[in-house]
MOPAC internal coordinates of N, CA, C and O (Angstrom, degrees):
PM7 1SCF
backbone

  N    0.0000 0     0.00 0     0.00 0    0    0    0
  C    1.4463 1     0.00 0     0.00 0    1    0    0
  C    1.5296 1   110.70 1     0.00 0    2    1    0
  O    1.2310 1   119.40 1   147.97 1    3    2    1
  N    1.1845 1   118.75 1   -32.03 1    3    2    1
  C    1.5215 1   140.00 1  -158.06 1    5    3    2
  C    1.6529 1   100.20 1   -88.50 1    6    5    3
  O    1.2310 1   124.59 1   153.25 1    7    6    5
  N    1.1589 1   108.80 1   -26.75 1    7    6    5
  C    1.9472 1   124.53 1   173.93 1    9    7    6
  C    1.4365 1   106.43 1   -84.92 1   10    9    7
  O    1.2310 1   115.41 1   112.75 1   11   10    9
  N    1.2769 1   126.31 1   -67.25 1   11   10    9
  C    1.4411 1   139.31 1   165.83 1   13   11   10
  C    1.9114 1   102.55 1   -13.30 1   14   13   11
  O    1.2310 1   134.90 1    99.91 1   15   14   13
  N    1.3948 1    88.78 1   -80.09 1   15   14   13
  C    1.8056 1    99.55 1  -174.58 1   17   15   14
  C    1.6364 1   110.05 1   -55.37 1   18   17   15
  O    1.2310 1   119.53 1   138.81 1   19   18   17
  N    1.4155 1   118.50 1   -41.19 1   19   18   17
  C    1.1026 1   126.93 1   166.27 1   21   19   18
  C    1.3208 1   112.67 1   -30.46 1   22   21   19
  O    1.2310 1   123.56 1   103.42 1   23   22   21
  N    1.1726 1   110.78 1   -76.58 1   23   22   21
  C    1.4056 1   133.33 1   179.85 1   25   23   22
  C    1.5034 1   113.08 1   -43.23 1   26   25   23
  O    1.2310 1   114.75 1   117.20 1   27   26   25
  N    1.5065 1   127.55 1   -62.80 1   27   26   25
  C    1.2115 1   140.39 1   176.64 1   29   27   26
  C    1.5526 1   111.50 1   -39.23 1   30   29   27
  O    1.2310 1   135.18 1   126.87 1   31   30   29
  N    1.7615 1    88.23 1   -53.13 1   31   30   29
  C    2.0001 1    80.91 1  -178.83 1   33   31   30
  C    1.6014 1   112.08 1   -97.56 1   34   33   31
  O    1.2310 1   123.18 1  -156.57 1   35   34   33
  N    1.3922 1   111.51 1    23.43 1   35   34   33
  C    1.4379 1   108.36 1   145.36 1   37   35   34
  C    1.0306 1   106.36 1   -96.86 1   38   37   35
  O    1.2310 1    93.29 1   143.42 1   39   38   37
  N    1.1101 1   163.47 1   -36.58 1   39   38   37
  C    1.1768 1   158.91 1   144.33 1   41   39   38
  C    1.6611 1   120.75 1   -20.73 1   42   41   39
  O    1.2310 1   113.94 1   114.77 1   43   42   41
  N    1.1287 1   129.07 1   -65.23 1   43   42   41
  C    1.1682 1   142.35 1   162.23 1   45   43   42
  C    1.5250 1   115.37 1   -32.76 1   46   45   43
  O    1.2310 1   134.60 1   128.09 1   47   46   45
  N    1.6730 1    89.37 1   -51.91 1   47   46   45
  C    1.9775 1    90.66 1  -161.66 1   49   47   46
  C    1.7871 1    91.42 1   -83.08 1   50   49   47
  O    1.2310 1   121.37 1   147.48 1   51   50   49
  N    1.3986 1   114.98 1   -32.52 1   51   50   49
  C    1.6401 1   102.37 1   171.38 1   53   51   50
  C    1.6060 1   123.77 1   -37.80 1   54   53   51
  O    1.2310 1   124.36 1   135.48 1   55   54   53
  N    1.3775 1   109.24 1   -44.52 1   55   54   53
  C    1.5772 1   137.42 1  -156.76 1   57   55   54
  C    1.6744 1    87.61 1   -71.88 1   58   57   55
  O    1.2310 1   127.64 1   103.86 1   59   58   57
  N    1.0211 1   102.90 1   -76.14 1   59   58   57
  C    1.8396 1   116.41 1   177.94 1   61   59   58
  C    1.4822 1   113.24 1   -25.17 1   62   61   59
  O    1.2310 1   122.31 1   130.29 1   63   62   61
  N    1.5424 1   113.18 1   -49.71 1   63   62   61
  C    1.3988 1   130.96 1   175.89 1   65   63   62
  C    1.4514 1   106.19 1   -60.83 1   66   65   63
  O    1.2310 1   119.66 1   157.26 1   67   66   65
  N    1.0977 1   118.26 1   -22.74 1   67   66   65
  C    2.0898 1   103.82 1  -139.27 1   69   67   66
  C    2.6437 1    65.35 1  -127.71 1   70   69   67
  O    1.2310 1   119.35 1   145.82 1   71   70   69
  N    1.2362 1   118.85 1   -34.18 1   71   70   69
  C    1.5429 1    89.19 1   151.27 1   73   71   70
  C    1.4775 1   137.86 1   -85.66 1   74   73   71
  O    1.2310 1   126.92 1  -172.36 1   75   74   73
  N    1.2764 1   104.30 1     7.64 1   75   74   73
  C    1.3819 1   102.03 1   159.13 1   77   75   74
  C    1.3222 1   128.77 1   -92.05 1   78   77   75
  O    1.2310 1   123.68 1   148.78 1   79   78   77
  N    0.8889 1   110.54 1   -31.22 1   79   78   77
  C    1.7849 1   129.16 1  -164.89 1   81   79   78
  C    1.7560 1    90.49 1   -98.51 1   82   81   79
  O    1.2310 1   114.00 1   135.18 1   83   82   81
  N    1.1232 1   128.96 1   -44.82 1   83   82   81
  C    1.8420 1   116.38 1  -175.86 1   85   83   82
  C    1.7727 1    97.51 1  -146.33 1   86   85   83
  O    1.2310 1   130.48 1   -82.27 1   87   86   85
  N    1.8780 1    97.38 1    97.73 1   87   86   85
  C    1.3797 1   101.95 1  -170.28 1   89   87   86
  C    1.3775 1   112.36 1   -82.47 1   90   89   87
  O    1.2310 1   128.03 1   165.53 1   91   90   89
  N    1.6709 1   102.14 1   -14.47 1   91   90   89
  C    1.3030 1   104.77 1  -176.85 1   93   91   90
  C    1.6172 1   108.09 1  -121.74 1   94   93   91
  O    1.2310 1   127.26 1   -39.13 1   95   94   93
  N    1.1616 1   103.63 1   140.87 1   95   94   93
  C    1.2011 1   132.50 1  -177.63 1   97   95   94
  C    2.0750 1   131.73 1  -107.57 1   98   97   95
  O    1.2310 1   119.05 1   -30.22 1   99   98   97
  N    1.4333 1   119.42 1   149.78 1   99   98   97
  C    1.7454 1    91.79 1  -175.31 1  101   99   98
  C    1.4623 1   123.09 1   -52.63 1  102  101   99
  O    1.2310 1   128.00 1     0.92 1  103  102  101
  N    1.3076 1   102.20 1  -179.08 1  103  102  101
  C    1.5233 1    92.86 1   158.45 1  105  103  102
  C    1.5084 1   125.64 1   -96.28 1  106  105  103
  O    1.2310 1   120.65 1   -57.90 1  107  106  105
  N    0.8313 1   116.35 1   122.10 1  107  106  105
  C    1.7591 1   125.98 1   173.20 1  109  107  106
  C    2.0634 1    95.73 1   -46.80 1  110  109  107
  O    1.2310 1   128.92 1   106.52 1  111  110  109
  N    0.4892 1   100.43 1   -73.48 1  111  110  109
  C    2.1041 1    94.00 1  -168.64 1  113  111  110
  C    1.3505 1   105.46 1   -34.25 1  114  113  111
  O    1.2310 1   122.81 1   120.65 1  115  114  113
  N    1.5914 1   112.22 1   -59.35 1  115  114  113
  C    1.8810 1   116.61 1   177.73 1  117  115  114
  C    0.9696 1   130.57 1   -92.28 1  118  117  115
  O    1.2310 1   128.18 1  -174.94 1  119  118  117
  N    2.0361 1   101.85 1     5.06 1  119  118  117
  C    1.4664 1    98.77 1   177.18 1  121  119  118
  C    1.9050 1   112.97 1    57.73 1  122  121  119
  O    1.2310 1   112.86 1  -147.05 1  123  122  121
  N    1.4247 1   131.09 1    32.95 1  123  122  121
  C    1.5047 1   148.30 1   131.63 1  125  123  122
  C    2.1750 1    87.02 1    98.33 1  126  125  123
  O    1.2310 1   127.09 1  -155.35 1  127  126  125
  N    1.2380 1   103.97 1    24.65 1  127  126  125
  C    1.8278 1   114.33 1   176.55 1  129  127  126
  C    1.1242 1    90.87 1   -69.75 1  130  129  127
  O    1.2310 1   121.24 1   112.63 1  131  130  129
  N    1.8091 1   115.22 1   -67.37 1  131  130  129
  C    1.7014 1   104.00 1  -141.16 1  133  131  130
  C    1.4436 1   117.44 1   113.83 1  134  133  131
  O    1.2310 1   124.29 1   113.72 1  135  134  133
  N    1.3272 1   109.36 1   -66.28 1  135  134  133
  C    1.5366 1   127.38 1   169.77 1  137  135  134
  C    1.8994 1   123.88 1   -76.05 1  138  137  135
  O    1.2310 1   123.70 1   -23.79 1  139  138  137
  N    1.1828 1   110.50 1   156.21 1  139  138  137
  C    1.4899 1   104.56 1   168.21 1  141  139  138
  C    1.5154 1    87.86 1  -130.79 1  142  141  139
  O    1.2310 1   121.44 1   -32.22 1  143  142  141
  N    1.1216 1   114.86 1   147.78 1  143  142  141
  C    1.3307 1   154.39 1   157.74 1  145  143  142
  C    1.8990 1   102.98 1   -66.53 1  146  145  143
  O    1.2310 1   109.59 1   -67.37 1  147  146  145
  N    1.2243 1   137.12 1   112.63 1  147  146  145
  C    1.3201 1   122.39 1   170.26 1  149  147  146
  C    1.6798 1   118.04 1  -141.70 1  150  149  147
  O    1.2310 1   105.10 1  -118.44 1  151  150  149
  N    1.5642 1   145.18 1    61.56 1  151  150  149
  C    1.2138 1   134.83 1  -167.13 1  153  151  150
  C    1.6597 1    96.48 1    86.83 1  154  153  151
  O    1.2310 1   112.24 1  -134.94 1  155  154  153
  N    1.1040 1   132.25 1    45.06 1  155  154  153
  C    1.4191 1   130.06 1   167.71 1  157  155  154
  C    1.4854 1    92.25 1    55.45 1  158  157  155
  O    1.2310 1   113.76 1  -114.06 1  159  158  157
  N    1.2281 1   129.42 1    65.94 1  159  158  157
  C    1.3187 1   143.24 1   123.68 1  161  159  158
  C    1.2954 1   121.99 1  -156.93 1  162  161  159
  O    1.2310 1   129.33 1   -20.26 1  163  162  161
  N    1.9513 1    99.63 1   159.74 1  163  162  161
  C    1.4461 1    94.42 1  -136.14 1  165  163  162
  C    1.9352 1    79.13 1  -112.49 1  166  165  163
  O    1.2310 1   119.96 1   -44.01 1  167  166  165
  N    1.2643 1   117.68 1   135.99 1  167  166  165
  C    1.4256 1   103.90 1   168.47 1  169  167  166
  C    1.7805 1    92.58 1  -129.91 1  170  169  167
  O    1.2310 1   127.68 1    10.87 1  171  170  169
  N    1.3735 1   102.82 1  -169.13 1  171  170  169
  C    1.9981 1   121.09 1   168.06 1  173  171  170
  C    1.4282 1   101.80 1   -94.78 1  174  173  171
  O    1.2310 1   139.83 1   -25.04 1  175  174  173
  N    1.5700 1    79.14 1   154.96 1  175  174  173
  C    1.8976 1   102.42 1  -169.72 1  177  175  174
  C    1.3208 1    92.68 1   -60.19 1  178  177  175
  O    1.2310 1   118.54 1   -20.61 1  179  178  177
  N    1.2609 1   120.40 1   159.39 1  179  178  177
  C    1.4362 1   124.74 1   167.64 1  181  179  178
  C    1.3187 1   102.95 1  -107.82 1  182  181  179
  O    1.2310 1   121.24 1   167.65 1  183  182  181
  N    1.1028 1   115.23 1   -12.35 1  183  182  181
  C    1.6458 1   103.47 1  -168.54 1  185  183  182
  C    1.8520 1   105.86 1   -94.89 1  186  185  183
  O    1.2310 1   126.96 1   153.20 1  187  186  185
  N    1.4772 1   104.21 1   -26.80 1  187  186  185
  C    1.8933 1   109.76 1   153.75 1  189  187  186
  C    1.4580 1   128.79 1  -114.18 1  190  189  187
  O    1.2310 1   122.91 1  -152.74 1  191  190  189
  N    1.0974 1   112.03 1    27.26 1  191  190  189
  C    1.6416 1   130.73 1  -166.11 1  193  191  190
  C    1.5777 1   110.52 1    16.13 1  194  193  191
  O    1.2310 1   126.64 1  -133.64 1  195  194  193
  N    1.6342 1   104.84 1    46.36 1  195  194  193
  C    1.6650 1   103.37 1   164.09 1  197  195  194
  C    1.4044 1    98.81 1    75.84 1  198  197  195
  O    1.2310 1   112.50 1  -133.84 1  199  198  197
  N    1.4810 1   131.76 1    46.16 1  199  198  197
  C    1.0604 1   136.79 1   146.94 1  201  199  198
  C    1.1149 1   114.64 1  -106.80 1  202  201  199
  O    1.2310 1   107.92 1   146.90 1  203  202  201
  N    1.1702 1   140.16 1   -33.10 1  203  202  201
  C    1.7165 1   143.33 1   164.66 1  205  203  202
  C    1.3632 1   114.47 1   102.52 1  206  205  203
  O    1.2310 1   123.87 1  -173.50 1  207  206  205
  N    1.6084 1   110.19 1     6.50 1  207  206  205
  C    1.4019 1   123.89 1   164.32 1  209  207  206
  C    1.2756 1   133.77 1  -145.38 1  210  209  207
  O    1.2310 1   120.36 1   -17.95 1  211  210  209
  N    1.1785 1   116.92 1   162.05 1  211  210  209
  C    1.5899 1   124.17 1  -167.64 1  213  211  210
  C    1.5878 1   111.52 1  -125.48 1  214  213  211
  O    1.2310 1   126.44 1   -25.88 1  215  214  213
  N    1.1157 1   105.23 1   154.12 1  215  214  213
  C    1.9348 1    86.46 1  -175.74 1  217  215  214
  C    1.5497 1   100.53 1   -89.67 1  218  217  215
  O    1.2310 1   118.62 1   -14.09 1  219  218  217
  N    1.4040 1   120.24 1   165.91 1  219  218  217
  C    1.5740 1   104.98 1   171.22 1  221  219  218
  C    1.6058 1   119.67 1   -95.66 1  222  221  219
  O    1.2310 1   123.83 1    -9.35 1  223  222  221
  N    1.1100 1   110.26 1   170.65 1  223  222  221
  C    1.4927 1   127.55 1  -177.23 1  225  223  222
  C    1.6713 1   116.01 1   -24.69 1  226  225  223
  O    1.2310 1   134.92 1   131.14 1  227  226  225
  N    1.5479 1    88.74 1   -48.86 1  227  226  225
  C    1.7738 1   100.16 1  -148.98 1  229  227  226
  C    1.8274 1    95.11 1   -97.78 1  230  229  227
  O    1.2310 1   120.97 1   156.82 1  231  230  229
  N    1.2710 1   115.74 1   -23.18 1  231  230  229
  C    1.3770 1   132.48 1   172.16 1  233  231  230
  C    1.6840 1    97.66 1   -52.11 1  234  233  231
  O    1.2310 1   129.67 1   123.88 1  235  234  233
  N    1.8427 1    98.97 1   -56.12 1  235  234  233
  C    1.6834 1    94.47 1  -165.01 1  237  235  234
  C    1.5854 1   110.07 1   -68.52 1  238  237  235
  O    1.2310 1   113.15 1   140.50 1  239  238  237
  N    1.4958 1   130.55 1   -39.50 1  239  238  237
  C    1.0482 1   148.15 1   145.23 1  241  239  238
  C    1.7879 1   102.00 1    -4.42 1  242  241  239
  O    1.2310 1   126.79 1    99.05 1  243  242  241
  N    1.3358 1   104.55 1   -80.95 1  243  242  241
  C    1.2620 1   115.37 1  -156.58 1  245  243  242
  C    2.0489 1    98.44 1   -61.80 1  246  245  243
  O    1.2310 1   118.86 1   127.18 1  247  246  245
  N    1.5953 1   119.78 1   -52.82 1  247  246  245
  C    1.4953 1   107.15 1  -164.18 1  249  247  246
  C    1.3943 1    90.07 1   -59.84 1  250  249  247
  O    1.2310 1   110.86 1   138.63 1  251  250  249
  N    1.6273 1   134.80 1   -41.37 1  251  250  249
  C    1.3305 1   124.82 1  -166.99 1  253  251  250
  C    1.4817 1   116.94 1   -31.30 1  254  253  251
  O    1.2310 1   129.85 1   119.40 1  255  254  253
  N    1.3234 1    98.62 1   -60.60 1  255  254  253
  C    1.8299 1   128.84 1  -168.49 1  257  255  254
  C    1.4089 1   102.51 1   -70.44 1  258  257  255
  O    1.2310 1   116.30 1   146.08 1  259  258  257
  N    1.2861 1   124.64 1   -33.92 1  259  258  257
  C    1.5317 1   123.13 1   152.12 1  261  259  258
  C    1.6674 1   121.74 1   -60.90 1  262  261  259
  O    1.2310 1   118.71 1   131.67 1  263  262  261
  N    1.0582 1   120.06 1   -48.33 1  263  262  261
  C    1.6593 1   116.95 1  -176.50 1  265  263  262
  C    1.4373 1   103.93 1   -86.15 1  266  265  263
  O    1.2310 1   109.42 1   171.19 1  267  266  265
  N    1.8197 1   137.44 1    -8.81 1  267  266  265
  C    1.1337 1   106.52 1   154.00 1  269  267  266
  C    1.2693 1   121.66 1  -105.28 1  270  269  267
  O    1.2310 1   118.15 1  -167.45 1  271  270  269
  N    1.4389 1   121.13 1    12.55 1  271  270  269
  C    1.2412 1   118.83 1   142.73 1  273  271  270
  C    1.7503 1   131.07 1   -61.97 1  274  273  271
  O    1.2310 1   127.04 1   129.69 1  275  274  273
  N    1.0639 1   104.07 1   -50.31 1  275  274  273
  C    1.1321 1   117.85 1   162.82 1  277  275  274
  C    1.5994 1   136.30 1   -50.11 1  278  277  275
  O    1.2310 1   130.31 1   157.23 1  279  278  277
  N    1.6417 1    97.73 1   -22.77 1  279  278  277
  C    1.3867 1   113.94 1   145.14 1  281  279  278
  C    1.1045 1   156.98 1  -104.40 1  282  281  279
  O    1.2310 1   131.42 1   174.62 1  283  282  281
  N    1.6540 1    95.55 1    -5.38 1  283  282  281
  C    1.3578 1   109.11 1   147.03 1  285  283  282
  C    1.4852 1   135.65 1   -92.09 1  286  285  283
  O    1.2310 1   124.66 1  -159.14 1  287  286  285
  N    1.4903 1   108.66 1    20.86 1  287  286  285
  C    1.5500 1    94.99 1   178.29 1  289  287  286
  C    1.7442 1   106.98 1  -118.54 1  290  289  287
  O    1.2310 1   105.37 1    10.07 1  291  290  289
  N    0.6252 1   144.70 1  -169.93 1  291  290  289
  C    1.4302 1   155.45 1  -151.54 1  293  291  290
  C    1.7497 1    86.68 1  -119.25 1  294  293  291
  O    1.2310 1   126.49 1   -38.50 1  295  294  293
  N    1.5506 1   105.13 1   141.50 1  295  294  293
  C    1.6097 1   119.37 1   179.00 1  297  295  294
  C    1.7271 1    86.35 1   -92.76 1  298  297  295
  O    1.2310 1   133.39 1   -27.84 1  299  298  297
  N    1.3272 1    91.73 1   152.16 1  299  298  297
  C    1.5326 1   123.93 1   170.85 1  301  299  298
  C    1.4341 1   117.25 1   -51.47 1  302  301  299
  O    1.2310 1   112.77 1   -42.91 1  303  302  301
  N    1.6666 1   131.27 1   137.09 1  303  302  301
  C    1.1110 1   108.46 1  -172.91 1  305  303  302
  C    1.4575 1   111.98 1   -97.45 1  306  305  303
  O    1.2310 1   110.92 1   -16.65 1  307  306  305
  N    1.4429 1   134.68 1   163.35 1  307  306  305
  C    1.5143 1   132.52 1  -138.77 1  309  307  306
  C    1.9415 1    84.99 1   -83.31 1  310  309  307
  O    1.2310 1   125.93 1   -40.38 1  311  310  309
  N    1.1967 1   106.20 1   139.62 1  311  310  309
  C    1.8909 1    89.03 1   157.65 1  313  311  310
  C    1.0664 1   127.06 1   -95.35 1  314  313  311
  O    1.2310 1   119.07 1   -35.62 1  315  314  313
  N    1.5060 1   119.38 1   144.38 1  315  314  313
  C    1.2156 1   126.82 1  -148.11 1  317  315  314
  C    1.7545 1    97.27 1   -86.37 1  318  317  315
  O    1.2310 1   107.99 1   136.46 1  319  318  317
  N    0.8756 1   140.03 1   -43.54 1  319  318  317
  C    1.6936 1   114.05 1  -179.31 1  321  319  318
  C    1.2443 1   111.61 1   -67.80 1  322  321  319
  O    1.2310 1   119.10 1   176.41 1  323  322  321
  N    1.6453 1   119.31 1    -3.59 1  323  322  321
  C    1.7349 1   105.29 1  -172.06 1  325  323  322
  C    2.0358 1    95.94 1   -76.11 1  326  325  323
  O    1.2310 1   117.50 1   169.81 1  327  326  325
  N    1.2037 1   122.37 1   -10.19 1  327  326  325
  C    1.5596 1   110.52 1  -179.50 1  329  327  326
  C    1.3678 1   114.55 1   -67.73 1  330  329  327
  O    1.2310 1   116.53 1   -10.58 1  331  330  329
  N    1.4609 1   124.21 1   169.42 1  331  330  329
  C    1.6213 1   128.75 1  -147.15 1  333  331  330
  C    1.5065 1    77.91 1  -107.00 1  334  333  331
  O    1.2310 1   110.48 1   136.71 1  335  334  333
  N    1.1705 1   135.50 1   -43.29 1  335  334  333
  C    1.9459 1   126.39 1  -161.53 1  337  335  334
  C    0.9510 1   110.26 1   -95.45 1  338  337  335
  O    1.2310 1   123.27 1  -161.55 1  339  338  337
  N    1.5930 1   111.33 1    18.45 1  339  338  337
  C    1.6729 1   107.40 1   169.05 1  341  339  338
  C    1.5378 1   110.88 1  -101.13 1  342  341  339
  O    1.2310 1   120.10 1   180.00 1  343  342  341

């Protein structure tokens, strides 16, 4: 049981690593082309509009949990000797 969990949160904290360091990843629809192939015409992925990447899962996860943190906390208050008419 003690290997299992082991395992899981090596797993986990790997994932975390490999979205920090490469947040973006190919695209699964074009396979990281750009293009689709459709009836002998050639248009852009719609699902990465011809950028050839997608962000990953745990990447989107993570800015989420950043911007509603970031909106739930109270902004910093200004300091008062940094003003010019003081």
């Amino acid at each position: 049981m003690a290997l299992a969990s082991l395992l899981i949160l090596l797993t986990t904290a790997g994932y975390a690593v490999l979205c920090a360091m490469r947040p973006f990843a190919p695209c699964r629809k074009c396979s990281g082309i750009g293009v689709r192939t459709r009836r002998r015409t050639i248009t852009l992925c719609q699902r990465c509009h011809g950028t050839r990447a997608r962000l990953r899962i745990g990447r989107r996860l993570l800015n989420d949990g950043r911007t509603i943190h970031a909106h739930g906390t109270r902004p910093h208050a200004p300091d008062r000797k940094a003003t010019p008419w003081q």
